[in-house]
C-alpha positions in Angstrom: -39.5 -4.3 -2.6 -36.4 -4.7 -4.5 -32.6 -4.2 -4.0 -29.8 -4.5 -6.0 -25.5 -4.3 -5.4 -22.7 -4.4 -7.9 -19.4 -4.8 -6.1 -15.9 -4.4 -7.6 -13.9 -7.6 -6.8 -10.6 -6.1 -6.9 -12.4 -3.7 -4.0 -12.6 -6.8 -1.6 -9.6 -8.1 -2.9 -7.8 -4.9 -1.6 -10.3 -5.3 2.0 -8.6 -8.8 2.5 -5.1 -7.5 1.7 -5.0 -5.1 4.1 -6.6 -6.7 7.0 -6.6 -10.0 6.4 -9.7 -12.7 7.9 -10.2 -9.7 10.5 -11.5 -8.1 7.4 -13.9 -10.4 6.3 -15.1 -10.3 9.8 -16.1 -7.1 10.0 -19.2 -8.3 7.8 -19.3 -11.9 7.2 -19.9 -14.6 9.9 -17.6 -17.6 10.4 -19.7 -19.4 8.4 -20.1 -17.2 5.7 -16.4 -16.9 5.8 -16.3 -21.0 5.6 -18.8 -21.3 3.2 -17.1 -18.8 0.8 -14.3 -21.2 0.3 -11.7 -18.1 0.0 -12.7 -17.0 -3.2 -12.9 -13.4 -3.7 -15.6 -13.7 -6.3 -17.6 -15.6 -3.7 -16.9 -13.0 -0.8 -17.9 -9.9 -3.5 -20.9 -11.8 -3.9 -22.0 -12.2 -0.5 -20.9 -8.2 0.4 -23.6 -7.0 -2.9 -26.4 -9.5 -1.4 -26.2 -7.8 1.8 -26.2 -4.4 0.1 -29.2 -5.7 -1.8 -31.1 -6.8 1.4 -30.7 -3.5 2.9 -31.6 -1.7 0.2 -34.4 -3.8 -0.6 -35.7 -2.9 3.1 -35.4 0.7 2.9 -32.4 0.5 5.3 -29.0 0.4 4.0 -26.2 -0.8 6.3 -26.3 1.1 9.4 -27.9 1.7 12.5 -31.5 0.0 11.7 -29.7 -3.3 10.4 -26.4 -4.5 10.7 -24.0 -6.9 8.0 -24.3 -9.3 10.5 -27.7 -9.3 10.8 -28.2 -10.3 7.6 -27.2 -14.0 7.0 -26.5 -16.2 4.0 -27.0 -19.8 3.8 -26.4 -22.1 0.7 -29.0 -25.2 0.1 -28.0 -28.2 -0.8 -27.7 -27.3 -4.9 -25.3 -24.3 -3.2 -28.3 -21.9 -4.1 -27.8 -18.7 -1.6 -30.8 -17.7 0.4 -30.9 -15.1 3.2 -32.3 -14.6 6.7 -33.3 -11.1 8.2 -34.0 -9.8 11.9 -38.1 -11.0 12.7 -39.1 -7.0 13.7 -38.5 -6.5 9.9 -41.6 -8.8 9.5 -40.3 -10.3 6.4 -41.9 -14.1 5.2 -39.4 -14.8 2.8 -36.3 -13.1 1.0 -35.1 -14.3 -2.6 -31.7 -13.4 -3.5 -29.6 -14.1 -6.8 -25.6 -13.8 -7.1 -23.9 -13.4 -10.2 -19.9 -12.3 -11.0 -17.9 -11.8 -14.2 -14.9 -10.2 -14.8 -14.3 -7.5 -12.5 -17.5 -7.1 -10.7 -19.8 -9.2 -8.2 -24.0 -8.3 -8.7 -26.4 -9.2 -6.4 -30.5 -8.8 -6.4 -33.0 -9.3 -3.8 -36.6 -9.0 -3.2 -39.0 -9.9 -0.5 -42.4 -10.2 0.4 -43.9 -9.6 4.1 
């Protein structure tokens, strides 16, 4: 399955305005948060590959799966890769990030 996100940065620009880091936590973990670096473009990105995930299992954010159930890691070459709850019986997740001008995109697929 497939799922994809487009995010308006000035949308999580406004999020981190008006609540601050308390904000971010509301869907990112601390290392998510640390990882991003503070960079709103960064931060978009990781809110549309979450999106993506859930929409790529059929779920959307909500009561079956959580933001903070999903989690983003970097590798080494700062390549974003994602990690889901087991019950969702998924082997591995592929997620790609892009932004540009105004707007964050994110895609991911999966394969059980």
């Amino acid at each position: 399955m497939i799922g994809i996100d487009l995010v308006k940065i000035s949308r999580i620009e406004n999020l981190i305005a008006k609540f601050g880091e308390k904000g971010l936590r509301r869907f990112l973990s601390e290392a998510e948060i640390e990882s991003s670096k503070n960079r709103v473009e960064t931060v978009a990105g990781y809110w549309a590959v979450k999106e993506a995930v859930s929409k790529s299992l059929k779920t959307g954010i909500g009561k079956e799966l959580s933001f903070h159930e999903i989690e983003i890691y970097k590798d080494s070459k700062n390549a974003p890769f994602v990690k889901v709850p087991q019950r969702f019986g998924i082997s591995e997740i592929a997620v790609s990030i892009t932004h540009d001008g105004d707007y964050a995109i994110a895609v991911a697929t999966y394969k059980k």
